[in-house]
MDAnalysis code that builds the backbone (N, CA, C; Angstrom):
import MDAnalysis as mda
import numpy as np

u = mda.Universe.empty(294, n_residues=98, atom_resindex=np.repeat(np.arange(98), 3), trajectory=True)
u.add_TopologyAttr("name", ["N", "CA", "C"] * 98)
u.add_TopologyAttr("resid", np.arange(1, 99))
u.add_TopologyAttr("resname", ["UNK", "UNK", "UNK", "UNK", "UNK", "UNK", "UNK", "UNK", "UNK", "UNK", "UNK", "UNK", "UNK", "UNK", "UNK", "UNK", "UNK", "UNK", "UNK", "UNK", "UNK", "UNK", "UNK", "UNK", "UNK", "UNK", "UNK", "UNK", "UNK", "UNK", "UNK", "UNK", "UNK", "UNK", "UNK", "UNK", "UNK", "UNK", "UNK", "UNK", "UNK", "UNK", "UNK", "UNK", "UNK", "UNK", "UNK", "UNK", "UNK", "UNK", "UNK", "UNK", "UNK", "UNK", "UNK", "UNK", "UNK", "UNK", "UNK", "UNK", "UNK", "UNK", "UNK", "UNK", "UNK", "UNK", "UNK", "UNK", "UNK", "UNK", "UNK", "UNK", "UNK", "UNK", "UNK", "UNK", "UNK", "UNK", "UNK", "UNK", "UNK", "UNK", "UNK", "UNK", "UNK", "UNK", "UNK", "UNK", "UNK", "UNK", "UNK", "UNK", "UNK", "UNK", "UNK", "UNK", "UNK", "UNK"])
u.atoms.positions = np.array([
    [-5.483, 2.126, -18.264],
    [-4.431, 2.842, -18.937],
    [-3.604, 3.550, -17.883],
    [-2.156, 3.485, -18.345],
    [-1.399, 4.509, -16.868],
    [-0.497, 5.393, -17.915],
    [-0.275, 6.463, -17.076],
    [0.526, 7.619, -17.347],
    [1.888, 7.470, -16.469],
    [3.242, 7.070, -17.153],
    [4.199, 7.019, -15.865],
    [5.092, 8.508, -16.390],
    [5.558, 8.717, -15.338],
    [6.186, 9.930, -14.603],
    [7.839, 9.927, -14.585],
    [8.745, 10.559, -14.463],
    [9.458, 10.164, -13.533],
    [9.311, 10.335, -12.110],
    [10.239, 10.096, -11.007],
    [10.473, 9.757, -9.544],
    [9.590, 8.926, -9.436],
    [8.914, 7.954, -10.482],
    [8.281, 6.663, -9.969],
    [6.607, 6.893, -9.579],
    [5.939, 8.073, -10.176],
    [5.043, 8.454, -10.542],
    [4.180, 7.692, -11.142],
    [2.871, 7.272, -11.072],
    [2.112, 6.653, -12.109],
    [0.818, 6.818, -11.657],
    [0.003, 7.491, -12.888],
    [-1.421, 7.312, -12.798],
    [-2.279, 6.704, -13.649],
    [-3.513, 5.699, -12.688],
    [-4.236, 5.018, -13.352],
    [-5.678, 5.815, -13.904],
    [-6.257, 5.270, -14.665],
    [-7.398, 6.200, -15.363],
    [-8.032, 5.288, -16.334],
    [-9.430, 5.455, -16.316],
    [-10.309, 5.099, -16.867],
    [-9.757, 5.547, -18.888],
    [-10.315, 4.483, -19.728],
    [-9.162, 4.179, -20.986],
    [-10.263, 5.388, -21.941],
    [-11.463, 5.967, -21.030],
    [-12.290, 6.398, -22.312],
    [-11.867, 7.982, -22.020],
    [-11.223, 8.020, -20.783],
    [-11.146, 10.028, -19.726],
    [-9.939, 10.296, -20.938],
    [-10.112, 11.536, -21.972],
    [-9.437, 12.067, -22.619],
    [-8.696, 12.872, -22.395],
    [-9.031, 13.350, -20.969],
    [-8.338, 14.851, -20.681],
    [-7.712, 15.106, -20.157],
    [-6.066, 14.785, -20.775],
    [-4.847, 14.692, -20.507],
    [-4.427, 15.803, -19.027],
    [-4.915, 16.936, -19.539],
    [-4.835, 18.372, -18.790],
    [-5.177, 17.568, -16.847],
    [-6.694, 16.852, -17.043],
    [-7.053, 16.284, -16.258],
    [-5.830, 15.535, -15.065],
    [-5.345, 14.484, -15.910],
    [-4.208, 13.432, -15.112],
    [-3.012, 14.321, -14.979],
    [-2.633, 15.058, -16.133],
    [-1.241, 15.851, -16.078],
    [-1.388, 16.429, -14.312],
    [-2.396, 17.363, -13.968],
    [-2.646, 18.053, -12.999],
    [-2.790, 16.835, -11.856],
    [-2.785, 16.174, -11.592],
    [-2.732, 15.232, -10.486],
    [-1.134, 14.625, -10.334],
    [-0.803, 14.197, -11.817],
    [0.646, 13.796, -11.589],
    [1.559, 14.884, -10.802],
    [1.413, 16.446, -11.462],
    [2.114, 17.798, -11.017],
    [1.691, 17.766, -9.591],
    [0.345, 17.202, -8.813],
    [0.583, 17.657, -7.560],
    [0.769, 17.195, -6.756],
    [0.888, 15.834, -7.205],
    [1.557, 14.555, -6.522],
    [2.874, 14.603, -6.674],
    [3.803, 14.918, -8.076],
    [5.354, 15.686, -7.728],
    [5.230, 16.497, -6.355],
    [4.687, 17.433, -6.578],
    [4.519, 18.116, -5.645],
    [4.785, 18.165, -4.391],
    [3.750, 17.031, -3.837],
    [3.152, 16.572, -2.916],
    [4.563, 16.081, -2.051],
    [5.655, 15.309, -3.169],
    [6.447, 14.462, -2.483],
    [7.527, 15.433, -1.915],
    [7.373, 16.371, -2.104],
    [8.476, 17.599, -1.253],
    [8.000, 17.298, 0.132],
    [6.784, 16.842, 0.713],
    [6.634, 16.623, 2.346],
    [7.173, 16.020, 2.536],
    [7.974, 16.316, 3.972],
    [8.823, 15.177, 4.593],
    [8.634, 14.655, 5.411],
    [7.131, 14.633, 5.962],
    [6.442, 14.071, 6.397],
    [5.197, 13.034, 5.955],
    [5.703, 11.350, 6.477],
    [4.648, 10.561, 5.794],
    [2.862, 10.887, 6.107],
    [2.796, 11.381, 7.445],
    [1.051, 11.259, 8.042],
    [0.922, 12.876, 7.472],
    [1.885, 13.599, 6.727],
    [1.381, 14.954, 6.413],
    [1.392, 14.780, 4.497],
    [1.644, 14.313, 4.312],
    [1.905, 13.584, 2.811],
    [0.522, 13.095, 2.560],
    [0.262, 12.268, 3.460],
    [-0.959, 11.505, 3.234],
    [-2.498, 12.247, 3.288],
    [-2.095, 13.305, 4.251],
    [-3.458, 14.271, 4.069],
    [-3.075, 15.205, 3.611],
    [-2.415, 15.153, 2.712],
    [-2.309, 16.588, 1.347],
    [-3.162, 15.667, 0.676],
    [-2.783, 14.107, 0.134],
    [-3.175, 13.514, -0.869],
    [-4.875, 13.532, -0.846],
    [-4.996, 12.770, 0.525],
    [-6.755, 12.518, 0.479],
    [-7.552, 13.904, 0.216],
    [-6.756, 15.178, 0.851],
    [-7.753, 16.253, 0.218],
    [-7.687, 16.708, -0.994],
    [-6.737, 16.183, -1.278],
    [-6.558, 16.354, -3.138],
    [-7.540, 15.616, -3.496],
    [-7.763, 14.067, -3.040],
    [-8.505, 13.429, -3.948],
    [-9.782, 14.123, -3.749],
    [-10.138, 14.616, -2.897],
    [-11.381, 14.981, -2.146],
    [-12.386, 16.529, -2.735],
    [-11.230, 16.384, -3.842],
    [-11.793, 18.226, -4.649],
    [-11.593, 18.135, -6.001],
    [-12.048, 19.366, -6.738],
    [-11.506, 19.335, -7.910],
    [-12.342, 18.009, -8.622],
    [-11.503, 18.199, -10.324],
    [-11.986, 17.595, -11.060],
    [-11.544, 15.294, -10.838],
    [-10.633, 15.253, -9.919],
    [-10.490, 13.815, -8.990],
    [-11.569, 13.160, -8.533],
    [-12.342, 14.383, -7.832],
    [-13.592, 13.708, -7.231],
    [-14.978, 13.907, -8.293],
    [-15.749, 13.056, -7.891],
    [-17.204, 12.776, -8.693],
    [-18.014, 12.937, -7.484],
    [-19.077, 13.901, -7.219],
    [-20.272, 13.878, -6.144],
    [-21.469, 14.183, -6.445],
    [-22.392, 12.959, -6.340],
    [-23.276, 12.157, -6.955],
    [-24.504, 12.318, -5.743],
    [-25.576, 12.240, -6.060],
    [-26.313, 10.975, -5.185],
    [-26.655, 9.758, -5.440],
    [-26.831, 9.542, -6.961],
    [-26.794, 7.944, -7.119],
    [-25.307, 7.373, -7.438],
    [-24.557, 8.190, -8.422],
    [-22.904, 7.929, -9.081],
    [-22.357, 9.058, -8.246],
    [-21.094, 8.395, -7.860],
    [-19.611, 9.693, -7.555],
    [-18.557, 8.247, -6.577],
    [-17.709, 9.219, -6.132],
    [-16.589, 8.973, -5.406],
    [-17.254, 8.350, -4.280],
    [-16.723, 7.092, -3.486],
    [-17.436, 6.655, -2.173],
    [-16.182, 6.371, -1.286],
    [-15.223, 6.328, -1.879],
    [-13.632, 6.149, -0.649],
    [-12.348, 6.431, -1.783],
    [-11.554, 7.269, -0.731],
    [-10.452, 7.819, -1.477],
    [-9.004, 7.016, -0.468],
    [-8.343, 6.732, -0.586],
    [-7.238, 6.177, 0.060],
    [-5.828, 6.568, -0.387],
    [-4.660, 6.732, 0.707],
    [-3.852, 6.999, 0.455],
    [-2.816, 6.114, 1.545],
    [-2.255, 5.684, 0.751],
    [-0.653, 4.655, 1.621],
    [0.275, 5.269, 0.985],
    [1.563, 5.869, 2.054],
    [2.530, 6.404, 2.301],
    [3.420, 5.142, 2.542],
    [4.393, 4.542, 1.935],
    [5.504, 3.619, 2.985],
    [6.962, 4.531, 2.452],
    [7.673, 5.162, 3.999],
    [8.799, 6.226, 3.603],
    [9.691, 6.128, 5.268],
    [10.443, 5.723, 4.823],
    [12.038, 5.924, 6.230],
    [10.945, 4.528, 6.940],
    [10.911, 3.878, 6.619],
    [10.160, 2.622, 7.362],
    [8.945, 2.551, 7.693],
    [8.594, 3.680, 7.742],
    [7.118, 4.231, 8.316],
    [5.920, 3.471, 7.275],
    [4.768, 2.744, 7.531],
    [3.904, 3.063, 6.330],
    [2.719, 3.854, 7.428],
    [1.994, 4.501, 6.840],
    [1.297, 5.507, 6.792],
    [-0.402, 5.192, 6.069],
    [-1.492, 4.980, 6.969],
    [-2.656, 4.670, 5.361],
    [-3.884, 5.888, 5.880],
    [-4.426, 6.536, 5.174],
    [-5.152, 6.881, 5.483],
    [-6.593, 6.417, 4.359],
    [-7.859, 6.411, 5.077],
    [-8.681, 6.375, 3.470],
    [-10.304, 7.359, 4.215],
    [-10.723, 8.102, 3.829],
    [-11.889, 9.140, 3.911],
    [-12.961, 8.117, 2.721],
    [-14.415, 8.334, 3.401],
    [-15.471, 7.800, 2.963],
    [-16.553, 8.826, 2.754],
    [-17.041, 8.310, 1.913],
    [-18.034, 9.785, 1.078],
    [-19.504, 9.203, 0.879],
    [-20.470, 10.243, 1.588],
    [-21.740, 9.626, 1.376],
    [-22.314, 10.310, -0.551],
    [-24.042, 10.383, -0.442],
    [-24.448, 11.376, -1.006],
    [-23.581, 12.728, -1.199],
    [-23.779, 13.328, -2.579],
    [-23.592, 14.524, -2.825],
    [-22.241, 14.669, -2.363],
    [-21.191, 13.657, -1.903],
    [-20.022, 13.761, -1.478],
    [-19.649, 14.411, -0.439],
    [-20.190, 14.131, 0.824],
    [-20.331, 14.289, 2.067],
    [-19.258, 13.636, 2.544],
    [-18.387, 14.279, 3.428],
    [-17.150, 12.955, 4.498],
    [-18.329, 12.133, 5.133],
    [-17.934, 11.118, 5.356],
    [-18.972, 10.145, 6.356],
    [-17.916, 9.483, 6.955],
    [-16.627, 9.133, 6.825],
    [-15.116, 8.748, 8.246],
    [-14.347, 8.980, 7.432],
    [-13.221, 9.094, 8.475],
    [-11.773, 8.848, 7.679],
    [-10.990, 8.442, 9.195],
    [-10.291, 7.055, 8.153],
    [-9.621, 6.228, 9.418],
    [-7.977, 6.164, 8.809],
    [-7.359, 6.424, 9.680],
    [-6.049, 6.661, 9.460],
    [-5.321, 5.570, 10.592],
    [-3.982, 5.388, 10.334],
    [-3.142, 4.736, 10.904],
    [-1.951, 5.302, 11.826],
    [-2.306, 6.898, 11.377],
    [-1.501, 7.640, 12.462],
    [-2.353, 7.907, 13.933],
    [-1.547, 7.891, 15.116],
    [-2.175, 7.999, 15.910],
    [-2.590, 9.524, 16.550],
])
């Protein structure tokens, strides 16, 4: 199921997650988000967004195991993606900025 936005906004979500409040608050901080005018600073607002809050799941058997974020802006693309052990631990994050 997706939620579209304007400025080309869209979030995907599991069809059974009811809680509008939930996605609304990700769409708002991803508006947000796009006030950076910077792509490699854009991209790590996003991954620590995904990385908190009600976005992330931290598990030891179920949760979040990689969060990713691609930026493509003024030509630039931009990827970053952070990996999550147990209990939602960082375990890397490999980026494309140098």
């Amino acid at each position: 199921m997706a939620l579209s936005g304007d400025e080309g906004i869209e979030a995907r979500f599991d069809p059974v997650d009811t809680r509008s409040e939930r996605i609304e608050g990700a769409v708002a901080h991803v508006r947000e988000a796009m006030r950076i005018g910077d792509a490699a600073a854009l991209a790590d607002d996003l991954i620590a967004f995904l990385g908190r809050g009600s976005a992330f799941v931290a598990g030891d058997r179920y949760g979040t195991r990689s969060s990713t974020a691609i930026i493509a802006a003024g030509g630039e693309i931009v990827f970053v993606e952070r990996t999550y052990g147990r209990g939602g631990v960082v375990s890397s994050t490999t980026s494309s900025v140098p």
